[in-house]
C-alpha positions in Angstrom: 8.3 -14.8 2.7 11.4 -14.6 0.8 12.4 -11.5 3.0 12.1 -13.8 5.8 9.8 -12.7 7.4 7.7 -14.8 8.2 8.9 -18.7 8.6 6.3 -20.5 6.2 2.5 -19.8 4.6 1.0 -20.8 8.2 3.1 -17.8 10.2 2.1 -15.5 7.7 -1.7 -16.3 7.7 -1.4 -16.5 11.6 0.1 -12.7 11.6 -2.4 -11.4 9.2 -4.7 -9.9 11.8 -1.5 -8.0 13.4 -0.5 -6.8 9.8 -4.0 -5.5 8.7 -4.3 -3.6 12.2 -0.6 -2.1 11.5 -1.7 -1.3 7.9 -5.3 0.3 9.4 -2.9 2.2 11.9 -0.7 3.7 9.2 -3.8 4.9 7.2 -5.4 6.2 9.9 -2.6 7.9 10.9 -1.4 9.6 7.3 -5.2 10.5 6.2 -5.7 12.1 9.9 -3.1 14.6 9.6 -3.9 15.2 5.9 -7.5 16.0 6.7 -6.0 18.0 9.5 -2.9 19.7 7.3 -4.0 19.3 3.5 -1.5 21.9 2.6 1.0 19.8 4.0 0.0 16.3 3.6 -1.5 14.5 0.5 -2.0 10.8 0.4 -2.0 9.2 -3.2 -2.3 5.9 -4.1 0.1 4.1 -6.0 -2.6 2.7 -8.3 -3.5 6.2 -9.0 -0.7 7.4 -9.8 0.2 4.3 -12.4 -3.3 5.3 -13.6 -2.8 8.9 -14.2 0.8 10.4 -13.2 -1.0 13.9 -13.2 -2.3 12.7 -9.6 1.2 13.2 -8.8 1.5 16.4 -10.4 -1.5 17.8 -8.7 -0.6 16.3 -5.1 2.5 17.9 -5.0 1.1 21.0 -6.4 -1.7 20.9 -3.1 1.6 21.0 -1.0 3.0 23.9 -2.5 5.8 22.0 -5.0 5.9 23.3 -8.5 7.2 20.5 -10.8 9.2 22.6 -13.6 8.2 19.9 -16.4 5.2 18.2 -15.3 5.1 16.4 -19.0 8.4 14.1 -17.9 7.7 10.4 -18.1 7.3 9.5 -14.0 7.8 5.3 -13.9 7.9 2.7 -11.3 10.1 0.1 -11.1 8.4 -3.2 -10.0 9.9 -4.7 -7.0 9.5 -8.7 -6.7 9.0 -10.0 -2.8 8.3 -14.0 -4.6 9.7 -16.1 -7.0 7.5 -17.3 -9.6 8.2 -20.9 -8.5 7.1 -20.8 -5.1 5.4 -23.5 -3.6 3.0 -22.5 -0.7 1.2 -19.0 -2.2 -1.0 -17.1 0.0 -4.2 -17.0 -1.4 -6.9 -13.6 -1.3 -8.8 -16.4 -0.4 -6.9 -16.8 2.4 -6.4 -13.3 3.3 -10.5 -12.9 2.8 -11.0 -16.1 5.4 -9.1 -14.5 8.0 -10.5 -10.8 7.4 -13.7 -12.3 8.1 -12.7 -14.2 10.8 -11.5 -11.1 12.8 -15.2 -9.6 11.5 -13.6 -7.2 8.7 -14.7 -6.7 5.3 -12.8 -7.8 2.7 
């Protein structure tokens, strides 16, 4: 919300539908074509990655990119969207109520 985009908790609960259909439609769209091309496409997971950095190493190895020193440290800079003192958090309670609202499993 601090981006602004969304006006307050209740707009961004009401647009949650919208934003899991968009997020469904980029998925669906980026694991198509790397079924269809998996020498050119790899989809990894961030959490993966953080996991195990050799998911990286290996995904861009699938694609046909040789990393010269696959041993260097790869890191991810966190990237805050709230402050810690916000007042009106959405909850995955929240989230999960409208999921199953719109009949999707959380």
């Amino acid at each position: 919300m601090r981006c602004g985009w969304f006006s307050g908790v209740p707009d961004a609960l009401a647009n949650v539908p919208k934003l899991l259909g968009d997020w469904n439609g980029f998925h669906g769209f980026w694991d198509a074509l790397a079924a269809s091309e998996p020498g050119r496409v790899v989809v990894l997971g961030y959490d993966d990655i953080v996991a195990d950095p050799d998911v990286l190493i290996e995904g861009l190895r699938r694609v046909g990119i040789v990393v010269p020193n696959p041993k260097a440290s790869i890191g991810f800079a966190e990237v805050p969207q709230s402050p810690q003192d916000r007042r009106q958090p959405v909850t995955l309670e929240d989230i999960e109520k409208i999921m199953r609202s719109q009949h999707v499993q959380p």
